[in-house]
VOGU-3710 file (C-alpha; in Angstrom, 3 decimals, decimal comma):
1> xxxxxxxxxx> -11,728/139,952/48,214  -9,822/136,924/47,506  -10,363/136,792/43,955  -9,351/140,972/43,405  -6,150/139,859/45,160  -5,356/136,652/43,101  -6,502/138,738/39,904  -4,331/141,692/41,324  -0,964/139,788/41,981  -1,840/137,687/38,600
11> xxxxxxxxxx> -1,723/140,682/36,768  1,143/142,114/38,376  3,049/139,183/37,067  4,056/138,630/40,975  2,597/134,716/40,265  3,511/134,403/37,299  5,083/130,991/37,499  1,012/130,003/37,072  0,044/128,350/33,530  -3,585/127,152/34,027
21> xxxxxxxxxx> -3,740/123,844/31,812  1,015/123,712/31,599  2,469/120,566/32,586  5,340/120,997/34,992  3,494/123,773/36,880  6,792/124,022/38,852  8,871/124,886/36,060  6,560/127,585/34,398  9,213/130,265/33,268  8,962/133,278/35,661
31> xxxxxxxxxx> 8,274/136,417/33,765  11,069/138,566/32,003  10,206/141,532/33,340  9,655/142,648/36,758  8,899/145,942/37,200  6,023/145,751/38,426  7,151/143,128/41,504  9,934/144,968/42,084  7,913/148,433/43,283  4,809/146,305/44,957
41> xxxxxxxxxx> 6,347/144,647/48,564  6,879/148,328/50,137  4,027/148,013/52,934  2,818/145,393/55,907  -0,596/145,997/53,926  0,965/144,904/50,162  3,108/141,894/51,950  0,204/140,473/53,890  -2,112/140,582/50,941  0,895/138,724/48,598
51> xxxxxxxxxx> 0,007/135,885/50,168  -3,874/135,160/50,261  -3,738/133,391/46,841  -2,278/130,430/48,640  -5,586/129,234/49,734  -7,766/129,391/47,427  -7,967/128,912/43,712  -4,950/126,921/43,219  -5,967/124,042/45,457  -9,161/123,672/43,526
61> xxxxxxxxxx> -8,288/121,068/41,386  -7,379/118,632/44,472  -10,465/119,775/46,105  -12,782/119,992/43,393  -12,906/115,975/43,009  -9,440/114,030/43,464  -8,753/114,808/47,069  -12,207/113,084/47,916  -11,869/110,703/45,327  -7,993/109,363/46,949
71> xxxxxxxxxx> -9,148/109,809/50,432  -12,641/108,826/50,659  -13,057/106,213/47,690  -9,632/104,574/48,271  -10,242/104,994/51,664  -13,327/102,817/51,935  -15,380/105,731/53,529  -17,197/106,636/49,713  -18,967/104,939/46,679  -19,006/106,887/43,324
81> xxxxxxxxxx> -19,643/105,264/39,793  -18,597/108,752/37,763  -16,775/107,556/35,162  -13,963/109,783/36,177  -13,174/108,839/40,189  -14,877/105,380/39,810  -11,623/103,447/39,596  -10,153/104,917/42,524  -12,355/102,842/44,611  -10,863/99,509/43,382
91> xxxxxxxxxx> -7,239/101,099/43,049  -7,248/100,669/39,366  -6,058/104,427/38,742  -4,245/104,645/35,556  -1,173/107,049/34,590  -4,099/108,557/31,841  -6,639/109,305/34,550  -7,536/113,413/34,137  -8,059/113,381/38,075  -4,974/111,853/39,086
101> xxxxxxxxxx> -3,634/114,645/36,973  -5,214/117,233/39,337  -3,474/115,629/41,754  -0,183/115,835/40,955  -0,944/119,786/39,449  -2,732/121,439/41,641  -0,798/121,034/44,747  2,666/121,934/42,460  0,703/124,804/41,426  0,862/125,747/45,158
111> xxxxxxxxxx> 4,599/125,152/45,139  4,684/127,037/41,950  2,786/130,143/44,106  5,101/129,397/46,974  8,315/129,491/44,912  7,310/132,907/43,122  6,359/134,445/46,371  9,651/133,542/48,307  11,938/134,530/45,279  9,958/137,864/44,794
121> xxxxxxxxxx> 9,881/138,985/48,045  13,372/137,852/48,828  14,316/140,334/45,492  12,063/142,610/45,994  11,271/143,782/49,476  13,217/147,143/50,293  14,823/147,776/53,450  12,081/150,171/54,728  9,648/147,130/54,311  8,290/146,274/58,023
131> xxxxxxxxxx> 10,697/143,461/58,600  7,929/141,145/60,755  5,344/141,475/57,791  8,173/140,534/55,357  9,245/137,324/57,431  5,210/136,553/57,783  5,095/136,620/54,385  7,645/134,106/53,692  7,002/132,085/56,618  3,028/132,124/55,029
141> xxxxxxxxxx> 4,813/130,873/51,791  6,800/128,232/52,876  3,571/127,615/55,081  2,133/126,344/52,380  4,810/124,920/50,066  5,382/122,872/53,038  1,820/121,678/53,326  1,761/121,314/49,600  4,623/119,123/49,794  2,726/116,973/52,336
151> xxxxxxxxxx> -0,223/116,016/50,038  2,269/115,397/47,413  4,465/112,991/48,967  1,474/110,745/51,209  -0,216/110,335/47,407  2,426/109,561/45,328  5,930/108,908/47,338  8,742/109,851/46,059  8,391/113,416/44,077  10,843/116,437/42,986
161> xxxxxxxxxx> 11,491/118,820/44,802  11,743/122,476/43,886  13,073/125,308/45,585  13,923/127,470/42,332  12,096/126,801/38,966  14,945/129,208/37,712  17,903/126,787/38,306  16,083/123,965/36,433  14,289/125,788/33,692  16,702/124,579/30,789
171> xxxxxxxxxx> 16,940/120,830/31,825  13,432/119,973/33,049  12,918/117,344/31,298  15,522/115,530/33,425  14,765/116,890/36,995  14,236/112,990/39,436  12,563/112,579/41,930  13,673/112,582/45,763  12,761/110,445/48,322  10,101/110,546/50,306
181> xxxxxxxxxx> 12,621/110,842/53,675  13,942/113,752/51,934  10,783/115,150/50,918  9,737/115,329/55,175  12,815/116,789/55,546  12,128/119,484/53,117  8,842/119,635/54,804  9,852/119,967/58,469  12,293/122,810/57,780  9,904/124,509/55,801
191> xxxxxxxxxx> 7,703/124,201/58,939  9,666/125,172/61,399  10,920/128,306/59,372  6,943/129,440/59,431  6,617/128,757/62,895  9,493/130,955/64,386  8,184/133,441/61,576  4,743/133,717/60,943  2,444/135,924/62,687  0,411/134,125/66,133
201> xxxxxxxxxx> -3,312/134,675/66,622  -3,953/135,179/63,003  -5,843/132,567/61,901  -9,286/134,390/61,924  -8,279/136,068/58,796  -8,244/132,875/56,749  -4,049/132,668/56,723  -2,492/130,326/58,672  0,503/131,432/61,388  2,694/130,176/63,842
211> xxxxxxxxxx> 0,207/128,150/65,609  -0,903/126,644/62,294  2,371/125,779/61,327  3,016/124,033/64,955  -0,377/122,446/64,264  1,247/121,117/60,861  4,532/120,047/62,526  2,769/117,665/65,100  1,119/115,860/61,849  3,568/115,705/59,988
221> xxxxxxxxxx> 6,082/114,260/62,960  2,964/111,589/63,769  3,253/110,478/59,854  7,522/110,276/60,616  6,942/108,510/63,828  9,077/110,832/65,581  6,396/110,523/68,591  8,423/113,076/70,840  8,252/115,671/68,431  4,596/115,192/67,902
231> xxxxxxxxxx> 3,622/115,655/71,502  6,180/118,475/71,782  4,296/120,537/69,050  0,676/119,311/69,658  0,815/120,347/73,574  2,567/123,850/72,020  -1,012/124,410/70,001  -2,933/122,735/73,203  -1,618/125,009/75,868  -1,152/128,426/73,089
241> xxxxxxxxxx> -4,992/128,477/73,780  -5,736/129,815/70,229  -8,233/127,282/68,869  -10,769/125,002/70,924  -13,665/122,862/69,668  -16,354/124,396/68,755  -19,963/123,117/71,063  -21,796/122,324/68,361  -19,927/119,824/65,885  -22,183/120,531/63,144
251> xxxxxxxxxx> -21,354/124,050/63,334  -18,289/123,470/62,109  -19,108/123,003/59,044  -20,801/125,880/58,116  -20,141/129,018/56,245  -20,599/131,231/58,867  -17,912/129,504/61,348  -15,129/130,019/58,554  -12,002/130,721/60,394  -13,689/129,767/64,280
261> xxxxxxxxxx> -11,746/129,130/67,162  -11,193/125,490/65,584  -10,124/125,890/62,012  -6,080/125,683/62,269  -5,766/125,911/58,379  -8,247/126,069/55,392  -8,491/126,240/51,868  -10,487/129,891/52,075  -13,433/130,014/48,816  -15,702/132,922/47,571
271> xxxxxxxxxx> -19,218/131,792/46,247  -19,130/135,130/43,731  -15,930/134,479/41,419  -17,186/131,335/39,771  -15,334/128,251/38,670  -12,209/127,682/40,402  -12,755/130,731/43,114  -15,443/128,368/45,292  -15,756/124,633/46,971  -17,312/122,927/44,779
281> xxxxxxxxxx> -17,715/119,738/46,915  -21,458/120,479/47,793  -21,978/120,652/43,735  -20,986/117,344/43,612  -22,290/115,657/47,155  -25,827/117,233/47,846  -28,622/114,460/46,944  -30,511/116,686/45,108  -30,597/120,627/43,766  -33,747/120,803/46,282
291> xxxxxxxxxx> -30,841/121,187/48,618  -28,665/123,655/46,920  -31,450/125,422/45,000  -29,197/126,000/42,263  -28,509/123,309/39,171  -26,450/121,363/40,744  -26,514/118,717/43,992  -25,896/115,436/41,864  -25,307/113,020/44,653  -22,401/111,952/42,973
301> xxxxxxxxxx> -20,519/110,264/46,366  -22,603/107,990/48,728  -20,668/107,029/52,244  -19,861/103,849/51,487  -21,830/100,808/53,932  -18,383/99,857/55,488  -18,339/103,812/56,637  -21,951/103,400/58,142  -20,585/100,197/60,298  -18,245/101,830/61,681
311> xxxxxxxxxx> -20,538/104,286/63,143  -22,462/101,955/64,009  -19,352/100,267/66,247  -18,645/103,779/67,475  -21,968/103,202/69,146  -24,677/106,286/70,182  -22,416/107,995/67,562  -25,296/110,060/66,039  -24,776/113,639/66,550  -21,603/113,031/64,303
321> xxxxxxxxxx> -23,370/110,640/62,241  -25,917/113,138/61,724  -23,345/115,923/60,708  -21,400/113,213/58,417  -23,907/112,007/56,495  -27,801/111,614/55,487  -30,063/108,545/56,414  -33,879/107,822/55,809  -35,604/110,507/57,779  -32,762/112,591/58,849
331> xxxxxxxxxx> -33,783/116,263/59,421  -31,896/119,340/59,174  -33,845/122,444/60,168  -30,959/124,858/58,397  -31,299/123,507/54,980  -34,758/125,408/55,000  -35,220/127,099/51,588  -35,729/123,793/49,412  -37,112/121,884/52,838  -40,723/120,771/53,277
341> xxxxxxxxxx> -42,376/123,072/55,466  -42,161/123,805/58,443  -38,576/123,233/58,973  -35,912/122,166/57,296  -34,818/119,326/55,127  -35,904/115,892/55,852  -33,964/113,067/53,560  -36,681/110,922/51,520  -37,100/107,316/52,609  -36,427/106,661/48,886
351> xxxxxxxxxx> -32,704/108,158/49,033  -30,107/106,899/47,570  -26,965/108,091/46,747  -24,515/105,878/44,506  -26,410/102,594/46,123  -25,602/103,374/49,676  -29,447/104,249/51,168  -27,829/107,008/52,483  -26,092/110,682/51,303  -23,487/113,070/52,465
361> xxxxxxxxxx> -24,210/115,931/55,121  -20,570/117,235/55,561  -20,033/120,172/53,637  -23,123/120,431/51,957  -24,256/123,807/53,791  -27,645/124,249/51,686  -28,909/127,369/49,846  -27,410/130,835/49,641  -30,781/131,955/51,151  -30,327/129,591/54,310
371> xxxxxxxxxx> -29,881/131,194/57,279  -25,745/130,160/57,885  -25,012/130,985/54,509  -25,103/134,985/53,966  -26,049/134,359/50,451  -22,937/133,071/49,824  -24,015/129,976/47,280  -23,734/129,716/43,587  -23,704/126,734/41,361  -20,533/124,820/41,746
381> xxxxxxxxxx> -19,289/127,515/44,265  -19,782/127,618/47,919  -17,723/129,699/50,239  -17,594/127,397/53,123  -13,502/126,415/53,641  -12,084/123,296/53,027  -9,733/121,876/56,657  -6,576/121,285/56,268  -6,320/120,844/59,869  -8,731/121,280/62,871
391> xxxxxxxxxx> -8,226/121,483/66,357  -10,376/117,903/67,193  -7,222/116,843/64,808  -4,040/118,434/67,347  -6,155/116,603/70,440  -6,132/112,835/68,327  -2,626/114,044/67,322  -1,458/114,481/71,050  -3,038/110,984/72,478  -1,519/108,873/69,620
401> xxxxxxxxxx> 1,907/110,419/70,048  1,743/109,912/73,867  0,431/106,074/72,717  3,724/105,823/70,495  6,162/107,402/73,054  4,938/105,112/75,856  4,713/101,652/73,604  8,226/102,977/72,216  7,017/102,128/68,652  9,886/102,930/66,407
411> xxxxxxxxxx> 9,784/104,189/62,985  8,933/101,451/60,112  6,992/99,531/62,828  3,310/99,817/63,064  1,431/100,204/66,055  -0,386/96,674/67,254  -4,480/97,771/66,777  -4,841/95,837/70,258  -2,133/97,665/71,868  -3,398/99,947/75,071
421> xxxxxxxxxx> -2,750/102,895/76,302  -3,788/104,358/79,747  -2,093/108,001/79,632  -4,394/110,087/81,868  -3,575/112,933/79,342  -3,841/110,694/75,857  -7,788/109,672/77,190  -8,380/113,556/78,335  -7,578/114,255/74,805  -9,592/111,674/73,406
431> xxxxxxxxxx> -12,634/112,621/75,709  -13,027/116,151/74,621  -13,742/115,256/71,140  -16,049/112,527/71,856  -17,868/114,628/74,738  -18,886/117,152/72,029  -21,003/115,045/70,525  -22,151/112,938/73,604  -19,865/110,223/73,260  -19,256/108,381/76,652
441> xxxxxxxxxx> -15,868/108,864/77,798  -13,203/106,143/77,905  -12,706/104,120/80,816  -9,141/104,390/81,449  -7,530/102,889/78,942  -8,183/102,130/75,247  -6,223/100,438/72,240  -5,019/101,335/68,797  -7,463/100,442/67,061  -10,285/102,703/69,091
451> xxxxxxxxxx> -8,121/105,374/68,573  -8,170/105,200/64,155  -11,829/104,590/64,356  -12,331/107,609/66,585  -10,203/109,636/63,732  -12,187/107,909/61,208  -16,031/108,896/62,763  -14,552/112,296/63,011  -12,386/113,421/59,942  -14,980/110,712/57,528
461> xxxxxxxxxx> -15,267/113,015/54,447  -12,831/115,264/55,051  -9,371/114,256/52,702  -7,910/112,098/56,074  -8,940/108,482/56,063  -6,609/107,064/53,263  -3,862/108,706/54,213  -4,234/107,421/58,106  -4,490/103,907/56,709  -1,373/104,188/54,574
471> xxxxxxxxxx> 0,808/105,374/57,712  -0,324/102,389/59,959  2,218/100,125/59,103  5,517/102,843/60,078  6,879/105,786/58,183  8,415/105,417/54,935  7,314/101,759/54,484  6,362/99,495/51,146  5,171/96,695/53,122  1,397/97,068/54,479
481> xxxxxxxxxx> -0,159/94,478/56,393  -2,026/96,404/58,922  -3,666/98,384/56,482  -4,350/95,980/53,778  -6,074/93,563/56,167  -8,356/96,279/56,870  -8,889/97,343/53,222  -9,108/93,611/52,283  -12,346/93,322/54,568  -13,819/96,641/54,019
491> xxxxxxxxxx> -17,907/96,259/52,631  -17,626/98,185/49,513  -20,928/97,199/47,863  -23,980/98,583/47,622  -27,659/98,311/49,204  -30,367/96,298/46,609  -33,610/98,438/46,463  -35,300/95,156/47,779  -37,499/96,068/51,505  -35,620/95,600/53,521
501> xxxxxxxxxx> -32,888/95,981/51,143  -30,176/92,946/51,012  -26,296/94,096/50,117  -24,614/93,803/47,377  -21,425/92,584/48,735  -17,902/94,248/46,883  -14,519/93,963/48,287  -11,375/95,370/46,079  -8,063/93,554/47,364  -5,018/95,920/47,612
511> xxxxxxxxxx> -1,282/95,387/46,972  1,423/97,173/48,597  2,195/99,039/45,214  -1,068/100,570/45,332  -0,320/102,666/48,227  1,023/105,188/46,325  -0,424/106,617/42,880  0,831/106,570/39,395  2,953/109,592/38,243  0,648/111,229/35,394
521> xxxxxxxxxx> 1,657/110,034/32,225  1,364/113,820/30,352  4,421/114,288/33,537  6,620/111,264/33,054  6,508/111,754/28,966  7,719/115,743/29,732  10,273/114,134/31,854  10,818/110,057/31,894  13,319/110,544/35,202  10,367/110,700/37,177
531> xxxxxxxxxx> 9,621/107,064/36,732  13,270/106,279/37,959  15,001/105,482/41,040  15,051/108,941/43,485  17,957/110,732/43,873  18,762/111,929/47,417  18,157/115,934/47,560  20,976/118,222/48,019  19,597/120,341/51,030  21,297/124,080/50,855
//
């Protein structure tokens, strides 16, 4: 379905600001001629369809390895020696690295989408159009542009932004950058447009609405320290009663809950259009093809030892352990088709992926002919959604904000890890995620530094940790103490094959300038401004 549509608009020339393999995916020319956009946004049905190519194919390249590879591996929470994410584990990234290109492309190419989408509508949508599925549209658009925007600016800081490709198509080789205060700007008010227009209860058709965008807002006001503003929209998704936590955290991860009660936003894949059209995460993190009964499963990201400690200081953590990630013996009765009979797959007391005696669980969902998965498995594409937000992820949202609001941290000042908090309504927030997977509940209080390692035992593998650890220290900082003490200290070796095996001890020291990634150097030779001071936006 998804792919017809992307195909569909493609070849309508409605997204035609897309170049698969262009530099400067935001300046693509639009086409010349637009006949065919200017007769297609007549119906609710044609305007709600414009925008399902938002979530799928053009986030591929930051989900296929780079997202994982910033946010796990730079995180601390992964191990990988592939030659092409290895050095993001030791933050020695350079400008010429092919993934940090997918970084920078991929979520422009949603901008790109984004851009095309708001222009064409804006030209093209008659008067007889249903005016709410118009204003969904664009509120779906900017949706996404904004979220786009928010991957952008937490990897590499200060970045351009573009409203119009068509005012700067004849001098893009000296568009700046803006900085990042601007860029959360641009981001808020793209939010709050979607919000007070996008559909509500919609989710459950893959697109994100009002209540996503909310969802969104209280994130993105956490990362700006605006703690008020956090609560404000958290408690709006909270009380909307739209999404709730799913009983079985496991679950979650599966193919057949796409789009549950908990998924707030997700990257949507199909498992039958191939490369690009499908997650290809459990291609990459399955220990073996036994799992994915296809040729791939190369156990090409371990969780890293320093990940396994701190589920081990969670403590009786191991219903989320056991959805997170593989150890010796671990049995999962619904990867059945390439299990040893009767029952499931057990992990081999010899496994081993990337050094770490362990292997990843989390989105590896098994064979297309295992029971949650419909058929819906090919090689390098599964159709299980990526998150970009969860509902465990408003309730952590709501209890940190309440933690800010009543320490009165102020923005550019990190939170003390010791500091306490003893908010009846922060630790009811906190206690619903940890009773779903048997967790004891608080005891009436509990400090900063409980409250990141809760985030970290639940979001561990899914694009979060790294960017938690670079907001530690304040909004909009280049000074990181909090966050490089932890990184400093973080076991980032590797397990001998000795019995019982001894460890291979690895840290990687970071620097402050490392908390942001290189512009890629194919961008900053198209356009050298990008490598120069920002320039402040000029907000229309």
């Amino acid at each position: 379905m998804m792919k017809k549509h992307i195909k569909y608009l493609i070849g309508m020339s409605v997204l035609g600001v897309i170049s698969a393999g262009c530099n400067k995916d935001f300046f693509n020319r639009p086409p010349e001629a637009g006949v065919v956009a200017s007769t297609y946004y007549q119906t609710a049905s044609q305007l709600n369809a414009s925008t399902e190519g938002l979530y799928g194919s053009p986030w591929f390249g930051w989900n296929n390895k780079v997202g994982w590879a910033i946010t796990e591996m730079s995180g601390g929470n992964g191990i990988s020696y592939s030659s092409d994410v290895s050095a993001f584990e030791s933050f020695a990234v350079p400008n010429t690295n092919s993934e940090l290109l997918a970084a920078w492309d991929s979520p422009f190419t949603v901008v790109a989408q984004s851009n095309a989408l708001i222009n064409n509508i804006g030209a093209n949508t008659p008067a007889s159009a249903p005016a709410a599925a118009k204003n969904n549209a664009l509120g779906e658009a900017r949706l996404m542009r904004g979220v786009a925007y928010f991957y952008l600016v937490r990897t590499f800081g200060n970045v351009p932004l573009i409203e119009n490709p068509l005012n700067d198509i004849n001098n893009f080789q000296t568009i700046p950058t803006n900085p990042v205060s601007d860029v959360y700007k641009f981001i808020v008010r793209d939010l709050l447009f979607a919000e007070a227009n996008c559909y509500t209860n919609n989710t459950a058709s893959g697109h994100g609405d009002s209540g996503s965008a909310s969802a969104m807002l209280a994130k993105v006001y956490l990362y700006m320290q605006d703690y008020a503003d956090a609560r404000k929209e958290a408690e709006k998704v909270i009380n909307s009663g739209e999404f709730a936590l799913l009983p079985n955290f496991e679950d979650v991860f599966t193919i057949s809950h796409n789009n549950s009660k908990e998924s707030i936003l997700a990257m949507q894949w199909i498992s039958t259009g191939g490369y690009d059209f499908g997650n290809s995460i459990q291609a990459s993190w399955a220990f073996s093809s036994q799992i994915t009964q296809t040729t791939d499963g190369y156990g090409e990201l371990g969780p890293s030892i320093d990940l396994q400690n701190a589920f081990a200081a969670e403590g009786g953590d191991t219903t989320r352990r056991h959805g997170t990630y593989m150890i010796h013996g671990s049995l999962y009765p619904e990867l059945t088709e390439g299990g040893v009979a009767p029952g499931g797959y057990r992990f081999p007391s010899s496994g081993n992926a990337q050094g770490t005696d362990a292997a990843c669980k989390k989105y590896v969902v098994g064979a297309a002919g295992d029971p949650d998965n419909s058929g819906k498995i090919a090689a390098q594409a599964a159709a299980n959604n990526t998150y970009i937000i969860r509902y465990a992820d408003v309730l952590l949202i709501d209890a940190e904000a309440i933690m800010g609001q009543t320490l009165g941290t102020q923005p550019g000042t990190g939170i003390d890890t010791n500091a306490t908090c003893t908010d009846a309504t922060a630790i009811a927030d906190i206690d619903q995620v940890r009773a779903r997977v048997g967790v004891p509940a608080l005891r009436g209080t509990f400090t900063y530094k409980q409250l990141m390692l809760e985030r970290r035992c639940e979001f561990a593998l899914e694009q979060d940790y790294w960017f938690d650890l670079g907001r530690m220290d304040g909004y909009n900082v280049t000074h990181h103490p909090i966050a490089t003490n932890i990184i400093n200290n973080q076991q980032r070796g590797t397990f001998s094959n000795d019995t019982p095996p001894v460890i291979y001890s690895a840290h990687y020291p970071i620097t402050d300038s490392k908390f942001v990634f290189p512009v890629p150097v194919i961008e900053s030779t198209a356009d050298p401004e990008l490598l120069k001071a920002p320039v402040s936006y000029v907000f229309k």
